[in-house]
N, CA, C and O of each residue as an XYZ file, in Angstrom:
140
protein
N      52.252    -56.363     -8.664
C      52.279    -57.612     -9.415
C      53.587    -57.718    -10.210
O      54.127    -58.818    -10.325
N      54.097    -56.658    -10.742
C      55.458    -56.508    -11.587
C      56.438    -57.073    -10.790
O      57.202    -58.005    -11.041
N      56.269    -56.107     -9.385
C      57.290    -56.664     -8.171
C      57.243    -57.849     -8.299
O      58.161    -58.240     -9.021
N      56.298    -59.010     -7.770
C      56.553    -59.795     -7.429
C      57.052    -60.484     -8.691
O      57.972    -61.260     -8.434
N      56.694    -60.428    -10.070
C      57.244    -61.071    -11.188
C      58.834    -61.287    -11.054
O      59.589    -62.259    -11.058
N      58.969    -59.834    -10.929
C      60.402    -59.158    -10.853
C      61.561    -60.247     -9.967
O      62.678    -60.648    -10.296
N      60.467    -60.569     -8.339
C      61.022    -61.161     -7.431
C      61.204    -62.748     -8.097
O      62.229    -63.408     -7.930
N      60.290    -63.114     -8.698
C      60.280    -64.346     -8.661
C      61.550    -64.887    -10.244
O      62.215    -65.899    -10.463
N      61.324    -63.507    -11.039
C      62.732    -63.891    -11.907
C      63.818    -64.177    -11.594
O      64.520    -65.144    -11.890
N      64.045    -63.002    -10.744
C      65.250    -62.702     -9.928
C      65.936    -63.916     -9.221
O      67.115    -64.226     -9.394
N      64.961    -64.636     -8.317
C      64.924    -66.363     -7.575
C      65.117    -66.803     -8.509
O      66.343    -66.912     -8.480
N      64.515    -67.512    -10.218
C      64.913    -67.814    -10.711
C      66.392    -68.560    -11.150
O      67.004    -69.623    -11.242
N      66.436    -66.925    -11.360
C      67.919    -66.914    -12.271
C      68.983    -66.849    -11.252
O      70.106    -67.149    -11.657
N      68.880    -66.572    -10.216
C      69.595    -66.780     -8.975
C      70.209    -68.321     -8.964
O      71.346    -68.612     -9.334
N      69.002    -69.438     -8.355
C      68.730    -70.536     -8.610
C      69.287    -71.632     -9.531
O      69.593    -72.824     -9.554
N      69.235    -70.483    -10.298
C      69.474    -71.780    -12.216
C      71.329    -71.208    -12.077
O      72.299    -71.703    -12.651
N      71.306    -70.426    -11.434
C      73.006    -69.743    -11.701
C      74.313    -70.608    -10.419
O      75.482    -70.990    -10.378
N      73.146    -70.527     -9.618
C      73.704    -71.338     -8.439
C      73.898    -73.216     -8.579
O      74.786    -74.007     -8.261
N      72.563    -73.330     -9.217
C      72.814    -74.815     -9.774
C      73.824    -75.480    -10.799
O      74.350    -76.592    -10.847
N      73.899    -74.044    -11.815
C      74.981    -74.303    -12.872
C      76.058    -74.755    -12.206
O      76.615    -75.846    -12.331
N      76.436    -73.478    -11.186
C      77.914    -73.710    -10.459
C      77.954    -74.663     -9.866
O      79.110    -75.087     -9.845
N      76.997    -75.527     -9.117
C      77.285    -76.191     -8.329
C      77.731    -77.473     -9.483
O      78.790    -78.056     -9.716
N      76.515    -77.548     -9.975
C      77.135    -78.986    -11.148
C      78.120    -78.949    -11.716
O      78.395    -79.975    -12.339
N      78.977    -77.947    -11.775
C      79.921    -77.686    -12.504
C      81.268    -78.007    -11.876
O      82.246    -78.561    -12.378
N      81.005    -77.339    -10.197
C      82.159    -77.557     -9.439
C      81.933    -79.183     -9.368
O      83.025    -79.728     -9.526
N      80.603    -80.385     -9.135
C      80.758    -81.190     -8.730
C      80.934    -82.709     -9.536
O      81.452    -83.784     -9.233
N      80.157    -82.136    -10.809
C      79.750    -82.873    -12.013
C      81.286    -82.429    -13.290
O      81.287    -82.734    -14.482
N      82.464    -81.640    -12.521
C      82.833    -80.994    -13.554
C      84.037    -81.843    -14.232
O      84.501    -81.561    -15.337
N      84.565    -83.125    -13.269
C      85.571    -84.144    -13.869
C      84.648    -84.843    -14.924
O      84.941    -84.727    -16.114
N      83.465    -85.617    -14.518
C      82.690    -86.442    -14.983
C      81.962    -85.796    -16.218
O      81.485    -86.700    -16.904
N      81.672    -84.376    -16.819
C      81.157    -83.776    -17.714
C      82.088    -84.120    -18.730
O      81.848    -84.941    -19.615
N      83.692    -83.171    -18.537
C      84.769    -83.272    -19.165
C      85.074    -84.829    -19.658
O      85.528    -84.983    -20.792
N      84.874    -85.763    -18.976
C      84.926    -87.425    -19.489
C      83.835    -87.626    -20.429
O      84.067    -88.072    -21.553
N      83.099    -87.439    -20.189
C      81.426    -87.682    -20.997
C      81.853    -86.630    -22.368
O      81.765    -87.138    -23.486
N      82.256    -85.348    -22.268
C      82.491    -84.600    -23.713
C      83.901    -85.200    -24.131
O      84.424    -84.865    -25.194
């Protein structure tokens, strides 16, 4: 059960790390205008 916790953090933060980057590479002119 730990495992799979373990697994499913892991996806997580994988996920949320991969999304950052992506918005960042794509959203990252339009952020910089908006701040």
């Amino acid at each position: 059960m730990s495992s799979s916790g373990a697994s499913l953090r892991f996806t997580f933060r994988t996920s949320q790390s991969m999304i950052g980057t992506f918005l960042m590479s794509r959203l990252g002119h339009t952020n910089v205008s908006v701040w």
